[in-house]
C-alpha positions in Angstrom: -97.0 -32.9 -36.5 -97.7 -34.6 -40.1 -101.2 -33.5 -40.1 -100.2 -29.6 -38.4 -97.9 -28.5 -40.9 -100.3 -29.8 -43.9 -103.0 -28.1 -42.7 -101.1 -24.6 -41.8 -99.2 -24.5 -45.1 -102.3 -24.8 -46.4 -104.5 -22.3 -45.0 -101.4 -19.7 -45.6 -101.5 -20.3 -49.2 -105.6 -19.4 -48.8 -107.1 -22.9 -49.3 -110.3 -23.6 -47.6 -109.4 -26.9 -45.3 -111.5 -29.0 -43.6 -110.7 -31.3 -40.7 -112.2 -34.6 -40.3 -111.4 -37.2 -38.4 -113.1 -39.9 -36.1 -111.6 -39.1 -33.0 -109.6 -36.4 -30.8 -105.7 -35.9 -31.9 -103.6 -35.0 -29.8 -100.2 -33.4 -31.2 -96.6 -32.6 -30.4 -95.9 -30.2 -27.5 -99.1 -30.9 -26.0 -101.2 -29.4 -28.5 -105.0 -30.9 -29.3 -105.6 -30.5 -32.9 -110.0 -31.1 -32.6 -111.8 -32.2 -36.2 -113.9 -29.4 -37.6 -116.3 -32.4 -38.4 -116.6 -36.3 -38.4 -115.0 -38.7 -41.5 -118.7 -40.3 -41.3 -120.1 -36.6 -41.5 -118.7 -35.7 -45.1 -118.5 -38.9 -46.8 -120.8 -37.8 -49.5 -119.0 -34.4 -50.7 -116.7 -33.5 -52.8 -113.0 -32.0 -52.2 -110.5 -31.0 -54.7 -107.4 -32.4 -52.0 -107.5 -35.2 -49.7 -104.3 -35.6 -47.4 -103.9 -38.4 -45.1 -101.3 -37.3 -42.8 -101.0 -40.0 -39.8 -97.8 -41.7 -40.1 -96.6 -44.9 -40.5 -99.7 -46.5 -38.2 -101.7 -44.3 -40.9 -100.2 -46.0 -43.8 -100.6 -49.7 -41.9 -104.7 -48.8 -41.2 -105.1 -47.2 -44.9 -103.7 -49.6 -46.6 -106.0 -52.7 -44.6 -109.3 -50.6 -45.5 -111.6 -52.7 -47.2 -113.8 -49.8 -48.0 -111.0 -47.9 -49.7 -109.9 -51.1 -51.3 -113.4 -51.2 -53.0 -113.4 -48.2 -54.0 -109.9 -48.1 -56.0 -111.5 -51.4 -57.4 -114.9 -49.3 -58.5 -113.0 -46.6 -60.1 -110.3 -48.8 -61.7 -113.3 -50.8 -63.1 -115.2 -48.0 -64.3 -111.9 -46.2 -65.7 -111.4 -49.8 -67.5 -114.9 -49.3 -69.1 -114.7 -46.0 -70.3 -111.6 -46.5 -71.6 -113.0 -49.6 -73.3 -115.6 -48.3 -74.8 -113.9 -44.7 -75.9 -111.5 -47.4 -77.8 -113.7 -49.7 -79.6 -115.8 -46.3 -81.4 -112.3 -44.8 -82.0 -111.0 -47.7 -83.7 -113.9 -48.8 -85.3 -113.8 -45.0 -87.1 -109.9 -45.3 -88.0 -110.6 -48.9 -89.6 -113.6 -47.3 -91.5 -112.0 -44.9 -92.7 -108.8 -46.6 -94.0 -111.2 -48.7 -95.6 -112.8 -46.1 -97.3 -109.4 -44.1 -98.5 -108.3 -47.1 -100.4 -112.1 -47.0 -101.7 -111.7 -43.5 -102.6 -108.5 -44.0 -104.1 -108.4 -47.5 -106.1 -112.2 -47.8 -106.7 -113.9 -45.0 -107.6 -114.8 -43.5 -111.0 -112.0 -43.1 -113.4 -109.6 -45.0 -111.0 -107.8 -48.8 -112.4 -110.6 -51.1 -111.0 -113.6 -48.9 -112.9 -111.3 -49.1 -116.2 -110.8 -52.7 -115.8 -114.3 -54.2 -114.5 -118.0 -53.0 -115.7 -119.7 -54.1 -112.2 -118.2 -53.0 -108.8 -119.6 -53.7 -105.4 -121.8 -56.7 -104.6 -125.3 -54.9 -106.2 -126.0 -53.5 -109.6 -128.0 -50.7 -108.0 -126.8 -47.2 -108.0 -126.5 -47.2 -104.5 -124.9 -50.2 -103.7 -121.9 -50.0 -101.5 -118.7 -50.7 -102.9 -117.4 -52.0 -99.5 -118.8 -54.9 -97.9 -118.1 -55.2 -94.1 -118.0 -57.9 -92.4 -116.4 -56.8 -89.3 -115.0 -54.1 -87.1 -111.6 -55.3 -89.1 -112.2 -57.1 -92.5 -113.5 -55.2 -95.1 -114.4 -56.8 -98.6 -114.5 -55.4 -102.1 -115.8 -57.2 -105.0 -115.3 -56.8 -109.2 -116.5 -58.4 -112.1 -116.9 -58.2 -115.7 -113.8 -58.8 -117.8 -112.6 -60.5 -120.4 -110.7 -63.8 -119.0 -111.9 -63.9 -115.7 -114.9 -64.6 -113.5 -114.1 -61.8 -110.9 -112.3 -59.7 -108.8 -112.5 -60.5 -104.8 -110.0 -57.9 -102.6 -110.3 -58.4 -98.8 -108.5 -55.9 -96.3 -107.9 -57.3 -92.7 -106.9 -54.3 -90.9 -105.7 -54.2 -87.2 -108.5 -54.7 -84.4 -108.1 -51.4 -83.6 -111.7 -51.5 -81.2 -110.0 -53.6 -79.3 -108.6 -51.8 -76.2 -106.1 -55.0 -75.5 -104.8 -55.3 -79.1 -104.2 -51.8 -79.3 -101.9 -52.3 -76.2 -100.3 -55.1 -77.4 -99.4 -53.5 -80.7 -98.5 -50.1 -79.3 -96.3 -52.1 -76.8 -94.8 -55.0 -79.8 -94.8 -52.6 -83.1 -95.2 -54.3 -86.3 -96.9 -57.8 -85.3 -100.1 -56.7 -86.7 -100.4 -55.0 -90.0 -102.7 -54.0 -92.5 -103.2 -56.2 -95.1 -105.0 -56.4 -98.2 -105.5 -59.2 -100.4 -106.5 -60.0 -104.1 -108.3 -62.8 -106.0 -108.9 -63.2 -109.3 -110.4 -66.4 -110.7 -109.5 -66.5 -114.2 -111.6 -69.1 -116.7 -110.3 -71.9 -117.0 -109.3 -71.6 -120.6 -108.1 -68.3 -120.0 -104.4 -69.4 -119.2 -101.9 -72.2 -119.2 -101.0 -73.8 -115.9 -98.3 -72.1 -114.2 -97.0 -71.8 -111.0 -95.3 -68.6 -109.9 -95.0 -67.0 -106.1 -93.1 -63.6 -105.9 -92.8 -63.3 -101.7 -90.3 -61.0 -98.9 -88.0 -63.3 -98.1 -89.5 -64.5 -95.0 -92.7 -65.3 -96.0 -91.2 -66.9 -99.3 -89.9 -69.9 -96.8 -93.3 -70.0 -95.1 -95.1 -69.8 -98.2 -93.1 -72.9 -100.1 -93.6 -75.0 -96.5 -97.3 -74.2 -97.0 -98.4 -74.4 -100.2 -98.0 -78.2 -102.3 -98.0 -76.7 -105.9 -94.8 -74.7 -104.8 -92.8 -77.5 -102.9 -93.6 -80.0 -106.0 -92.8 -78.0 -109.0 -91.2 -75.2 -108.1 -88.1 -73.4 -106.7 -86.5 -70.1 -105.8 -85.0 -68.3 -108.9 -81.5 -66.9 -108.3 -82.1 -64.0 -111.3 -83.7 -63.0 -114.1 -83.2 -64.7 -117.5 -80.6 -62.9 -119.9 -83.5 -61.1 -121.9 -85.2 -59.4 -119.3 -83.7 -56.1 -118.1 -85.6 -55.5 -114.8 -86.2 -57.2 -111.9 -87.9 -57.5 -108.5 -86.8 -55.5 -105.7 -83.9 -56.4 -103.7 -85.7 -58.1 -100.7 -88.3 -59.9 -102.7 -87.9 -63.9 -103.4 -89.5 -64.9 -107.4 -90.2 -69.0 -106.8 -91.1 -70.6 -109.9 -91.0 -73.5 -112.5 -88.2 -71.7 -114.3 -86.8 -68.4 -114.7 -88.1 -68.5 -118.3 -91.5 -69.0 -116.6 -90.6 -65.7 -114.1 -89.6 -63.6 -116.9 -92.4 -63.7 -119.1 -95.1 -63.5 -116.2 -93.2 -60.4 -114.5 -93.6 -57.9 -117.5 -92.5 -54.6 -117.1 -96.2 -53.1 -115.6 -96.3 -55.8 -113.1 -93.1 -54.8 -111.9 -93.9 -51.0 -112.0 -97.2 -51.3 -110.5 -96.5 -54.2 -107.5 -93.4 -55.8 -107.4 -91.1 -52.8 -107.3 -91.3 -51.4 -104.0 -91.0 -54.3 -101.3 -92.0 -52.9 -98.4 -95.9 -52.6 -99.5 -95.9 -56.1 -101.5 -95.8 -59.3 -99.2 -96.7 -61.9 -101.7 -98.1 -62.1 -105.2 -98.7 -66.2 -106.5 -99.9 -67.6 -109.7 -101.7 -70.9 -109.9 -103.4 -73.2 -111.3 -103.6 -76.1 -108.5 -104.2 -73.9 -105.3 -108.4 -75.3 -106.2 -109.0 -77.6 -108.3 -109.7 -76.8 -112.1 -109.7 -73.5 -111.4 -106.2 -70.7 -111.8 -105.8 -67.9 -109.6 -104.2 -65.0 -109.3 -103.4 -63.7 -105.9 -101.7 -61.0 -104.5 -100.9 -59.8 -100.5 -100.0 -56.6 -99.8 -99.7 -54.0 -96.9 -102.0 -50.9 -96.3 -100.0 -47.9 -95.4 -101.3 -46.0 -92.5 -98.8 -43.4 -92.2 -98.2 -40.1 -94.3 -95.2 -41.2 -97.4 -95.7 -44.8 -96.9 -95.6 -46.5 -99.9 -99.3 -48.1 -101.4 -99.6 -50.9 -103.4 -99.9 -49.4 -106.5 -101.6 -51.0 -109.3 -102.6 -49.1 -112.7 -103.5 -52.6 -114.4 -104.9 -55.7 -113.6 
C-alpha cells in the first residue's frame, strides 16, 4: 500500500515515475502492482527521486545492503574530498590576504616601518617581496637600517585556515586560535642599558613569569605607576618589572598611545637583555584583527 499511494500521488501531481523492482508485488485487496522495468535494468541512470517504499522488511534489507553501504561510503568520501580541497585554496587566499592588508597598511611607502628603516623585505632589489612565506599560515616580514639596532624581524602566525579540520574545530571552540603577530628587534649591544620589562593580559603575564628566567629572577608585577607619570596601561594589562621607576620611564606616552593602550589587540610586549645572551631585545605579541572595527595594533613609532 506504501509503494501505491507514492506512486499515484505522484503521477497526479504530473511526475514521470518509473517502477523497478526485482520481482512481482502483490498489493492490498488483491491488487498486483507489476515493475515497468528491472532494479538491475536501470542501475546506470539518473532520477531526480528515489522512494523506497517496502515497509519495515524494506528498511531491515536496505539497511544490510553492502552495495548501498559502499556507495554512502564513496559519496561520503568524495564529498570529504571536495570539501577538503575547496577549504585548503579558500583558506590559503583568506591567510594571504590578511597577510597582505597588514602589508598594505604598516609597510608600505610613507607608512611607520618605511620612516623608521631604509631596507624592507629580505632583498635590495626593486622587486623583492616584502613578505616572506614560509607557510600556508606564517608569514614573515623583515627591516633594517636604523640607528641602535641591527633589525626589524615581524612574524604573523595566522589560523590554519587550509585546514578543513581546524577550521571545524575553531568554528566549533571560538577563540582557541588567533591571529598573532610578533616583533623582534635586536638592538646593539651598546645601544641600551640592561633592563628587564614585560607588559602582558593578565593571563599570559602568569605564564609568561613561569616561563621566562630573567622575569622570575629580577622582576615582579607592578601594582601602579610611579607618582610622576600621569598615564598608564590599560585596565586588563599586567607591567612586570625591576621597579616601577624602571616601568615608567620605558612606557613613555607614544608607547602607550601606539601599543599598550588598547588591551584587546596587545598580548605581550617584553624588554630584555638576558632572553640571548649579549644581545637586548625588544619584543612585542599582538593580535591581528580579522573583523570590521576590531582594534589593530597600532604603532606610529618604533
Amino acid at each position: 500500500m506504501e509503494a501505491v499511494i507514492t506512486i499515484d500521488v505522484l503521477r497526479r501531481s504530473g511526475a514521470d515515475v518509473t517502477v523497478a523492482s526485482g520481482l512481482q508485488v502483490d498489493a492490498s485487496w488483491g491488487l498486483r502492482l507489476v515493475a515497468d522495468v528491472l532494479v538491475s535494468d536501470c542501475v546506470g541512470s539518473a532520477f531526480d527521486l528515489v522512494s523506497l517504499s517496502a515497509g519495515v522488511p524494506g528498511s531491515a534489507n536496505l539497511r544490510d545492503c553492502e552495495a548501498l553501504e559502499g556507495l554512502v561510503r564513496e559519496i561520503a568520501s568524495v564529498t570529504f574530498l571536495i570539501a577538503f580541497t575547496a577549504n585548503y585554496f579558500v583558506g590559503k587566499r583568506n591567510n594571504e590576504a590578511i597577510a597582505l592588508a597588514w602589508a598594505s597598511r604598516f609597510a608600505i611607502k610613507g607608512s611607520i616601518f618605511e620612516k623608521n628603516f631604509s631596507l624592507l623585505g629580505t632583498g635590495d632589489g626593486k622587486d623583492t617581496p616584502l613578505l616572506l612565506k614560509e607557510g600556508q599560515d606564517v608569514f614573515k616580514f623583515y627591516a633594517s637600517g636604523r640607528r641602535y639596532c641591527q633589525g626589524l624581524l615581524a612574524t604573523m602566525e595566522l589560523r590554519t585556515r587550509h585546514d578543513l579540520i581546524s577550521s571545524v574545530y575553531t568554528a566549533i571552540v571560538p577563540g582557541g586560535w588567533m591571529d598573532t603577530i610578533s616583533f623582534e628587534v635586536w638592538m646593539n649591544d651598546d645601544a641600551m642599558d640592561h633592563v628587564i620589562l614585560a607588559v602582558a593580559r593578565k593571563k599570559t603575564a602568569r605564564v609568561v613569569q613561569k616561563e621566562c628566567q630573567d622575569l622570575q629572577r629580577y622582576a615582579n608585577a607592578v601594582s601602579g605607576p610611579p607618582s610622576w607619570v600621569k598615564r598608564w596601561v590599560a585596565e586588563d594589562l599586567v607591567v612586570v618589572a625591576e621597579s616601577r621607576e624602571v616601568a615608567g620611564d620605558l612606557l613613555s606616552d607614544a608607547v602607550l598611545d601606539q601599543i599598550l593602550t588598547d588591551g584587546r589587540a596587545t598580548t605581550r610586549l617584553s624588554v630584555s637583555g638576558t632572553i640571548q645572551p649579549s644581545r637586548e631585545v625588544l619584543y612585542a605579541l599582538g593580535r591581528i584583527p580579522t573583523s570590521p572595527g576590531a582594534p589593530w595594533m597600532n604603532i606610529d613609532h618604533v
